[in-house]
OpenMM code with the backbone's topology and positions (N, CA, C; nanometers):
from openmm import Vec3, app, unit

residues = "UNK UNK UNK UNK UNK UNK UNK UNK UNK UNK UNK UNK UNK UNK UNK UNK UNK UNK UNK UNK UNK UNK UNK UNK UNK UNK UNK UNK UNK UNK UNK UNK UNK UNK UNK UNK UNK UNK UNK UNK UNK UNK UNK UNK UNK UNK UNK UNK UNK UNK UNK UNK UNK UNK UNK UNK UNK UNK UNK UNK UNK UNK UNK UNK UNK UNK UNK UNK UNK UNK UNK UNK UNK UNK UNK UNK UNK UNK UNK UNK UNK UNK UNK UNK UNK UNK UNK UNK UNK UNK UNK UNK UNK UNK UNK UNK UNK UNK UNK UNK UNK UNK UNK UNK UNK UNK UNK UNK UNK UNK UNK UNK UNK UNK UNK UNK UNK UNK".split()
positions = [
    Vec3(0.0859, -0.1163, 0.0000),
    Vec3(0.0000, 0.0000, 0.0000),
    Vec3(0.0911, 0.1234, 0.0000),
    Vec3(0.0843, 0.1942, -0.0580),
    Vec3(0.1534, 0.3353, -0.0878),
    Vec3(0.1466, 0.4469, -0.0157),
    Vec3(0.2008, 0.5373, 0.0422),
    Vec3(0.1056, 0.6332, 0.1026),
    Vec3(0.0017, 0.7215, 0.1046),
    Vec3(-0.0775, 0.6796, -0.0032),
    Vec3(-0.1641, 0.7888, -0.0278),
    Vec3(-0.3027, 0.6424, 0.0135),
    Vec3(-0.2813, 0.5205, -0.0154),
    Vec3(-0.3348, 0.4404, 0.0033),
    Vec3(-0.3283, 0.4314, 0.2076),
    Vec3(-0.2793, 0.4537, 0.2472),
    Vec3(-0.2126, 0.4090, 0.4840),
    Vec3(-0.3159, 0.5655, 0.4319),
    Vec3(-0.2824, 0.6925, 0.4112),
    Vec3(-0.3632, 0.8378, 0.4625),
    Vec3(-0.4961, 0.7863, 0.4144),
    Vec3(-0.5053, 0.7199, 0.3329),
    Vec3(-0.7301, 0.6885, 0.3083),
    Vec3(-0.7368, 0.5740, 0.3923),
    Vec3(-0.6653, 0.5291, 0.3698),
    Vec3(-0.7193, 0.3998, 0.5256),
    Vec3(-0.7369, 0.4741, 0.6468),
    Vec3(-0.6057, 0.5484, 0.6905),
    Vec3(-0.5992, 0.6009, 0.8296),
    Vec3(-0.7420, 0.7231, 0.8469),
    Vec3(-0.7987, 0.7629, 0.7691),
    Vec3(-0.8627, 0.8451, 0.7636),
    Vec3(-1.0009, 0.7891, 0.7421),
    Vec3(-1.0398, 0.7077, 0.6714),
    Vec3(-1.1474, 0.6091, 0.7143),
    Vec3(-1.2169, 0.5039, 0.8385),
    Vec3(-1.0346, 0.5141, 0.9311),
    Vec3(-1.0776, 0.4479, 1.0528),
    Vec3(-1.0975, 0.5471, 1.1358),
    Vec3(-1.0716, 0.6910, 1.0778),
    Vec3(-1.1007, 0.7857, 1.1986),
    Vec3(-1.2522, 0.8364, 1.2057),
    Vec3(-1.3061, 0.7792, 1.2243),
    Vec3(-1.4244, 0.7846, 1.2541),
    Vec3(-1.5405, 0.7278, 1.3432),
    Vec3(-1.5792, 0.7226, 1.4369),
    Vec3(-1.6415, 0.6244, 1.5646),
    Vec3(-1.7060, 0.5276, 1.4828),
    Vec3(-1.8140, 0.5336, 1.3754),
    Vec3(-1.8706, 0.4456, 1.3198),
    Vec3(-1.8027, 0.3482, 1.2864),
    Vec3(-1.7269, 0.3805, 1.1393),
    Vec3(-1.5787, 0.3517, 1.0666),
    Vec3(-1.5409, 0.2607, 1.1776),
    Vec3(-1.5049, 0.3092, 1.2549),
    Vec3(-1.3954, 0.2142, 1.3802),
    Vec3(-1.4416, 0.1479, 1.4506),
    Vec3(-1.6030, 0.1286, 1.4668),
    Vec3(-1.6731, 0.0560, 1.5498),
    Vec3(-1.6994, -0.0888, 1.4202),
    Vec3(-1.7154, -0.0261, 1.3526),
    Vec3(-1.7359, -0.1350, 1.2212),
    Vec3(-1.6519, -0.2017, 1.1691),
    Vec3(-1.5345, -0.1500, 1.1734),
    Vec3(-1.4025, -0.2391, 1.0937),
    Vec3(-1.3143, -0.3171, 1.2438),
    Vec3(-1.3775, -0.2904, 1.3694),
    Vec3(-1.3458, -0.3853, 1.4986),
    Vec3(-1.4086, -0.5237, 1.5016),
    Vec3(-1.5649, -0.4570, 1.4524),
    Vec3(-1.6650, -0.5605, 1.4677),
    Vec3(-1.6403, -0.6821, 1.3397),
    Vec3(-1.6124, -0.6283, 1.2117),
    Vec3(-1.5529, -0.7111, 1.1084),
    Vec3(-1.4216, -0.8072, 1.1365),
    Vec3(-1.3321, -0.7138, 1.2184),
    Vec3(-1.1709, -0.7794, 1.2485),
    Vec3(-1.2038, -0.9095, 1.3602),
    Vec3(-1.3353, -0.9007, 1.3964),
    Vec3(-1.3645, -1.0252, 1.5532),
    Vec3(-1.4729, -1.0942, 1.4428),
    Vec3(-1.5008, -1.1083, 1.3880),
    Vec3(-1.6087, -1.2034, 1.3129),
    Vec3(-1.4901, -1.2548, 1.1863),
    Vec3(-1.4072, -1.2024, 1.1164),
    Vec3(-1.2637, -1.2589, 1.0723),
    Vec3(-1.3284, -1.2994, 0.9114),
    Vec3(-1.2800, -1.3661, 0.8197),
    Vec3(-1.2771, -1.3454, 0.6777),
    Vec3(-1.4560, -1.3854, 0.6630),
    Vec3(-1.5112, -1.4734, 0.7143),
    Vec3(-1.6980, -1.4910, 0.6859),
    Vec3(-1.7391, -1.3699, 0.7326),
    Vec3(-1.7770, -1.2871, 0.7662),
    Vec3(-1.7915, -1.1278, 0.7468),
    Vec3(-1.9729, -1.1898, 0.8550),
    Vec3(-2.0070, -1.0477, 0.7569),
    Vec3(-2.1467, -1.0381, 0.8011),
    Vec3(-2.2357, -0.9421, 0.7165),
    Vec3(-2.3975, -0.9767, 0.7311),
    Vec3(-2.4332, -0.9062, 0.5734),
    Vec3(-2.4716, -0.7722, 0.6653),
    Vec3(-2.4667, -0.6738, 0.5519),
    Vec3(-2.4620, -0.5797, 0.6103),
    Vec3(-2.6036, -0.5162, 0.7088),
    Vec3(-2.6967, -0.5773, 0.6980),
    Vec3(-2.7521, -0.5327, 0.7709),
    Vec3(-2.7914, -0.5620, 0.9197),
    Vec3(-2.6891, -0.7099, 0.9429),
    Vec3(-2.6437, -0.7429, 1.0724),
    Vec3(-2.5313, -0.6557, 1.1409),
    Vec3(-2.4453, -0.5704, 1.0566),
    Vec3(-2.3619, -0.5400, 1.0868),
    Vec3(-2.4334, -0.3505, 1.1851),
    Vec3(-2.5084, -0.3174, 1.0733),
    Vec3(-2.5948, -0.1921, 1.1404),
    Vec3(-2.6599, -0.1985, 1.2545),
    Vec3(-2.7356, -0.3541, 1.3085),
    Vec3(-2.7889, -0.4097, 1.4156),
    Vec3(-2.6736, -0.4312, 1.5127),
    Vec3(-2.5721, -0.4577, 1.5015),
    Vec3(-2.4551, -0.4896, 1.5821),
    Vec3(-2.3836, -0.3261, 1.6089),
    Vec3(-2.3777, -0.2270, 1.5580),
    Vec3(-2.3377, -0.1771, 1.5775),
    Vec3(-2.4336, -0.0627, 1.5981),
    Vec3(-2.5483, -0.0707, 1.5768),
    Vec3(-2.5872, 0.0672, 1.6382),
    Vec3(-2.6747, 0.1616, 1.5744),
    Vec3(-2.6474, 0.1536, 1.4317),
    Vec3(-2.6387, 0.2446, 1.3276),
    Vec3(-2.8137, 0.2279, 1.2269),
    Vec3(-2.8510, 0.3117, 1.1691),
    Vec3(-2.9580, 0.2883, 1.0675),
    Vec3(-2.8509, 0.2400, 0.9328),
    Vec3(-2.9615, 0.1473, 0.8601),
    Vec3(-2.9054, 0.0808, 0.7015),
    Vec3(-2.8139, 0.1719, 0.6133),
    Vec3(-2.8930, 0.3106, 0.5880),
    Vec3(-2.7944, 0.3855, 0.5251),
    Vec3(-2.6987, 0.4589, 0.5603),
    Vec3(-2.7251, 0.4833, 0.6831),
    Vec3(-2.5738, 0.5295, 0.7279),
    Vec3(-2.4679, 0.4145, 0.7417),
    Vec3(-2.4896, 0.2875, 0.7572),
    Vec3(-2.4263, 0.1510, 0.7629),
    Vec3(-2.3821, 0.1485, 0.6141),
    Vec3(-2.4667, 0.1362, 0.5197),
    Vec3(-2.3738, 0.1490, 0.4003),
    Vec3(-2.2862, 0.2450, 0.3551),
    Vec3(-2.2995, 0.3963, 0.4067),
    Vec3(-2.2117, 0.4791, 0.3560),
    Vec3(-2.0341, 0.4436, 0.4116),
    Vec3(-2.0809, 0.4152, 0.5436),
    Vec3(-1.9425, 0.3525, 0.6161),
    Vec3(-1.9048, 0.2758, 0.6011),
    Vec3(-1.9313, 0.1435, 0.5374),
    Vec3(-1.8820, 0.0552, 0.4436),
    Vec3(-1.8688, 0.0570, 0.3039),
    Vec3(-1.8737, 0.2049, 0.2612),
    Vec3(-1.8269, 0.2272, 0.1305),
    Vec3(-1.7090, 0.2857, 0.1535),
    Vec3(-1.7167, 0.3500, 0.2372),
    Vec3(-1.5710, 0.3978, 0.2749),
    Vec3(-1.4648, 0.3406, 0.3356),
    Vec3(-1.5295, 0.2341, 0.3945),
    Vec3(-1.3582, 0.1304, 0.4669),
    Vec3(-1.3618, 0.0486, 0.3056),
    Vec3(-1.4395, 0.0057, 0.2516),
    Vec3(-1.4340, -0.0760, 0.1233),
    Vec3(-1.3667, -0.0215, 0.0584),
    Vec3(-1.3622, 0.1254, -0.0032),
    Vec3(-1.2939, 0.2249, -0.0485),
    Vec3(-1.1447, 0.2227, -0.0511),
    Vec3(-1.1425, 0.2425, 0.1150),
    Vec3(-0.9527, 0.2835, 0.1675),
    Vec3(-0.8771, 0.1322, 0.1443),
    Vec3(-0.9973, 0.0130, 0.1372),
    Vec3(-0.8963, -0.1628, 0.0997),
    Vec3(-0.9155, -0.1959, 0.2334),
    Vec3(-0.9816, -0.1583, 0.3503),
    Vec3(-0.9692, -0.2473, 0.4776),
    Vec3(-1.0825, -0.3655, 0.4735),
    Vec3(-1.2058, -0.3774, 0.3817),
    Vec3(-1.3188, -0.3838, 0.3672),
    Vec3(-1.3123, -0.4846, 0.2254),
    Vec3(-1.3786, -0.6338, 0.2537),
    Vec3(-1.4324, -0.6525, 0.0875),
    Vec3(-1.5880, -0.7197, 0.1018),
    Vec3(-1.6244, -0.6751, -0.0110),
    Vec3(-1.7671, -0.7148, -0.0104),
    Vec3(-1.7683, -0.8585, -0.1393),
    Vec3(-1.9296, -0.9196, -0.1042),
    Vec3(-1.9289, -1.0297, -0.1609),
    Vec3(-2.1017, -1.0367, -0.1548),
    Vec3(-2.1263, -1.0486, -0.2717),
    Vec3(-2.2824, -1.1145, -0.2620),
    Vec3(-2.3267, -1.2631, -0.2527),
    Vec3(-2.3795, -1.2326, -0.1248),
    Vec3(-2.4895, -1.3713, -0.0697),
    Vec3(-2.6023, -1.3348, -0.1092),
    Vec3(-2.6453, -1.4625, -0.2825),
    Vec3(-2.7627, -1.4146, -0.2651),
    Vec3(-2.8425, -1.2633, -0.2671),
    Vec3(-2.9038, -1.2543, -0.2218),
    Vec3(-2.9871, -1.0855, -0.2451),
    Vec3(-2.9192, -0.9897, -0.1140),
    Vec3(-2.8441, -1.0114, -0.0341),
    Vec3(-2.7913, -1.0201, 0.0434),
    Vec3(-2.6016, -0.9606, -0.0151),
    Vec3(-2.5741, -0.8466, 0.0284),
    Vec3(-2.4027, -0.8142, 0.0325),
    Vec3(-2.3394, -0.8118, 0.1876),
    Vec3(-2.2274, -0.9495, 0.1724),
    Vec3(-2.1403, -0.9471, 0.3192),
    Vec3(-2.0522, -0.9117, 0.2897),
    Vec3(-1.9925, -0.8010, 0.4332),
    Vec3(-1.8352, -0.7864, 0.3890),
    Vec3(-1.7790, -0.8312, 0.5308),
    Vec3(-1.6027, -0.8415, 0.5056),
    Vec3(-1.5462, -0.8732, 0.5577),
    Vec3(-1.4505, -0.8122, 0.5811),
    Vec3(-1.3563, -0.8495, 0.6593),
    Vec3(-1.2170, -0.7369, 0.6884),
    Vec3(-1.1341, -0.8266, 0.5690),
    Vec3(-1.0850, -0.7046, 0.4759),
    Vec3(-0.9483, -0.7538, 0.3818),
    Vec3(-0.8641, -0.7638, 0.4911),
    Vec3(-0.8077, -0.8715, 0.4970),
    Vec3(-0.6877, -0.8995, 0.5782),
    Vec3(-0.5532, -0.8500, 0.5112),
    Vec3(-0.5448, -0.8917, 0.3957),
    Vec3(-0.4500, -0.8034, 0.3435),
    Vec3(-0.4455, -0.6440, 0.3073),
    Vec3(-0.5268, -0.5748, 0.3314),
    Vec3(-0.5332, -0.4528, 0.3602),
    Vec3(-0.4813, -0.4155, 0.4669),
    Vec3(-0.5472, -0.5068, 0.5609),
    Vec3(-0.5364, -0.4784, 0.7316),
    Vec3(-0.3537, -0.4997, 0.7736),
    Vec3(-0.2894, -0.5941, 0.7141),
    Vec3(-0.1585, -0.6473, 0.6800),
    Vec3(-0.0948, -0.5383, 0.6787),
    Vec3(-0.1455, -0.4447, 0.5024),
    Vec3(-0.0482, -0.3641, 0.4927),
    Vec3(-0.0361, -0.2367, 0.5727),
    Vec3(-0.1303, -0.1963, 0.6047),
    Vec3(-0.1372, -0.0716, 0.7287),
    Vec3(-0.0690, -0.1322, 0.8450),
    Vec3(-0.0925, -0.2536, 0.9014),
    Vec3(-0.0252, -0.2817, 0.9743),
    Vec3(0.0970, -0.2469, 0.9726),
    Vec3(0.1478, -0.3152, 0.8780),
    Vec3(0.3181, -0.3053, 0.8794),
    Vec3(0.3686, -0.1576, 0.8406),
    Vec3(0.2828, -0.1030, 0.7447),
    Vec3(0.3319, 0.0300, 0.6976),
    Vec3(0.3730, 0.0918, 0.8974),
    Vec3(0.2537, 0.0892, 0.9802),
    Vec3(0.2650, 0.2062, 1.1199),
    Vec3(0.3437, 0.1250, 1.1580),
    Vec3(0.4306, -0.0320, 1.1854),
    Vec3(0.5380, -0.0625, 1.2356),
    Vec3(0.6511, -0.0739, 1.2261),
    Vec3(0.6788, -0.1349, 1.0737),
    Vec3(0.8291, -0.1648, 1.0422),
    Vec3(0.9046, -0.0919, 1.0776),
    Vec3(0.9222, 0.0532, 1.0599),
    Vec3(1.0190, 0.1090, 1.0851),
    Vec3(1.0430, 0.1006, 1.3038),
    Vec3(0.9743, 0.0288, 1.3628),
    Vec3(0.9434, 0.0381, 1.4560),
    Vec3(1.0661, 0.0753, 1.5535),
    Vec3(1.0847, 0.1433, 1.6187),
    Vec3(1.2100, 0.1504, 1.7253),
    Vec3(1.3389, 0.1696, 1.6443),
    Vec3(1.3470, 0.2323, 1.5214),
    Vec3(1.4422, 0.2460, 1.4786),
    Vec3(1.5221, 0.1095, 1.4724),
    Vec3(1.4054, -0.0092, 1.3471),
    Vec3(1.4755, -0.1544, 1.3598),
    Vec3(1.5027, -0.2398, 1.5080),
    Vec3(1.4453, -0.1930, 1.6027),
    Vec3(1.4586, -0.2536, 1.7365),
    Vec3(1.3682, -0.2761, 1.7691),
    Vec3(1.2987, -0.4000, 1.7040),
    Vec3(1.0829, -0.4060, 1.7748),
    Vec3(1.1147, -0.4478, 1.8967),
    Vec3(1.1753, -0.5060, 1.9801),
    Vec3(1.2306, -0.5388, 2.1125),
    Vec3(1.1698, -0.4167, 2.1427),
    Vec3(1.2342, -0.2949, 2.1395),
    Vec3(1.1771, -0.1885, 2.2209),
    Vec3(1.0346, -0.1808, 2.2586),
    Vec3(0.9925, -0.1625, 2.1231),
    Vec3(0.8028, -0.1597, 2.1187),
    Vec3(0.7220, -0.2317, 2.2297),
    Vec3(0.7848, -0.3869, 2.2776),
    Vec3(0.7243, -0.4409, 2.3270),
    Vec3(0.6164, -0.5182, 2.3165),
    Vec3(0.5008, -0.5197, 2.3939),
    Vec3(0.3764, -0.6588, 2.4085),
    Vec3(0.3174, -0.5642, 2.2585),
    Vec3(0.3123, -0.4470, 2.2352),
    Vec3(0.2372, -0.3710, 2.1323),
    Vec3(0.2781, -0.4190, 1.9786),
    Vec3(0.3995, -0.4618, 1.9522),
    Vec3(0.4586, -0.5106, 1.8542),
    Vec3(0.4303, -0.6238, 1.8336),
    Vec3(0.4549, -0.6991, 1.9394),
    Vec3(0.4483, -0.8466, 1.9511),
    Vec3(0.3226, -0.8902, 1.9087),
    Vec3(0.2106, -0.8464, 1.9611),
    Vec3(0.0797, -0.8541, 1.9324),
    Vec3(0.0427, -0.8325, 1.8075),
    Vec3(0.0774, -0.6876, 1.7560),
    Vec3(0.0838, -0.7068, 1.6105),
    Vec3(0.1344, -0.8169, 1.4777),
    Vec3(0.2227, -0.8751, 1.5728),
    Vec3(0.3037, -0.9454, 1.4796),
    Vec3(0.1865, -1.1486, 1.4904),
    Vec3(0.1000, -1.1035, 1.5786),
    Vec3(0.0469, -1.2151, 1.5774),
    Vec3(-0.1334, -1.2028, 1.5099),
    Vec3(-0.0823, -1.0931, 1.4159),
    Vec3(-0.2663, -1.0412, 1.3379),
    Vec3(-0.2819, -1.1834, 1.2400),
    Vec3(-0.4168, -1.2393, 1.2879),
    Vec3(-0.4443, -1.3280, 1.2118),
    Vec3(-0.3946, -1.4604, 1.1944),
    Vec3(-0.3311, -1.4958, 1.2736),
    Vec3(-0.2436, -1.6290, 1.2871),
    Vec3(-0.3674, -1.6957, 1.3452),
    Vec3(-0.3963, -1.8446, 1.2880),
    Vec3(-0.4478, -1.9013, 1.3555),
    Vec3(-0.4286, -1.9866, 1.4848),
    Vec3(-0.5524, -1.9185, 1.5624),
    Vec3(-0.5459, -2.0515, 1.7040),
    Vec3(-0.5055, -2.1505, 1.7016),
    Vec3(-0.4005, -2.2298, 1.8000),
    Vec3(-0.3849, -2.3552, 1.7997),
    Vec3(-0.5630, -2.4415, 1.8850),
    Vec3(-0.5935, -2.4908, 1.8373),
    Vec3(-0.6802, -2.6169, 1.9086),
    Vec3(-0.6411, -2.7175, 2.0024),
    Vec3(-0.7062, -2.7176, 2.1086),
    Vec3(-0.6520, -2.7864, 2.2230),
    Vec3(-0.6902, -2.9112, 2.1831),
    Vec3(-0.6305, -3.0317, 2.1695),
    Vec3(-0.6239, -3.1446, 2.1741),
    Vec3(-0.7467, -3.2265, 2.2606),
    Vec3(-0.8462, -3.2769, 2.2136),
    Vec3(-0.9593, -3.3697, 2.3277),
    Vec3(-0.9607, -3.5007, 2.3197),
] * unit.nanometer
topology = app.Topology()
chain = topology.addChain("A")
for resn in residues:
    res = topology.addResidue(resn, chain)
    for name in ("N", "CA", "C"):
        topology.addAtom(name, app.Element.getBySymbol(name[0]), res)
């Protein structure tokens, strides 16, 4: 992602809706949710729910998919990837040691759970 691509992302999550919506997408993980569960989950009336998912869809954090009569979206993980790394790499001046549990955590976006053995 380029920088003009991290300033429309970063600027699409700045928003309470925006950021309440692309949290609620990042905990429900690539099966998404159709959007009008997502307006019920979060708070919002239908069209204001779609304008804010035109806009994370927009900046690449966001992809949509039709179910049916029905549009779900989901968090692009690879969107989410590249913002990620764009606000870290340079982290601590090459020393993520410094950063700490904040780095570390990052560095574990999307890895899957191990399953406990029964």
């Amino acid at each position: 992602m380029d920088e003009a691509g991290i300033v429309q992302a970063l600027a699409a999550l700045a928003h309470g809706h925006r950021l309440r919506i692309f949290r609620l997408l990042v905990r429900r993980g690539p099966s998404g949710l159709p959007a009008g569960e997502i307006a019920d989950k979060v708070g919002i009336g239908p069209t204001n729910t779609s304008f804010h998912l035109k806009e994370l869809d927009r900046a690449g954090l966001l992809r949509a998919t039709r179910d049916g009569r029905y549009i779900r979206y989901a968090v692009d993980v690879e969107g989410m990837r590249q913002l990620l790394t764009y606000l870290t790499e340079e982290c601590c001046e090459g020393r993520p040691e410094l950063c700490g549990e904040v780095f570390a955590a990052a560095g574990k976006v999307c890895r899957p759970k191990k399953r406990a053995l029964r």
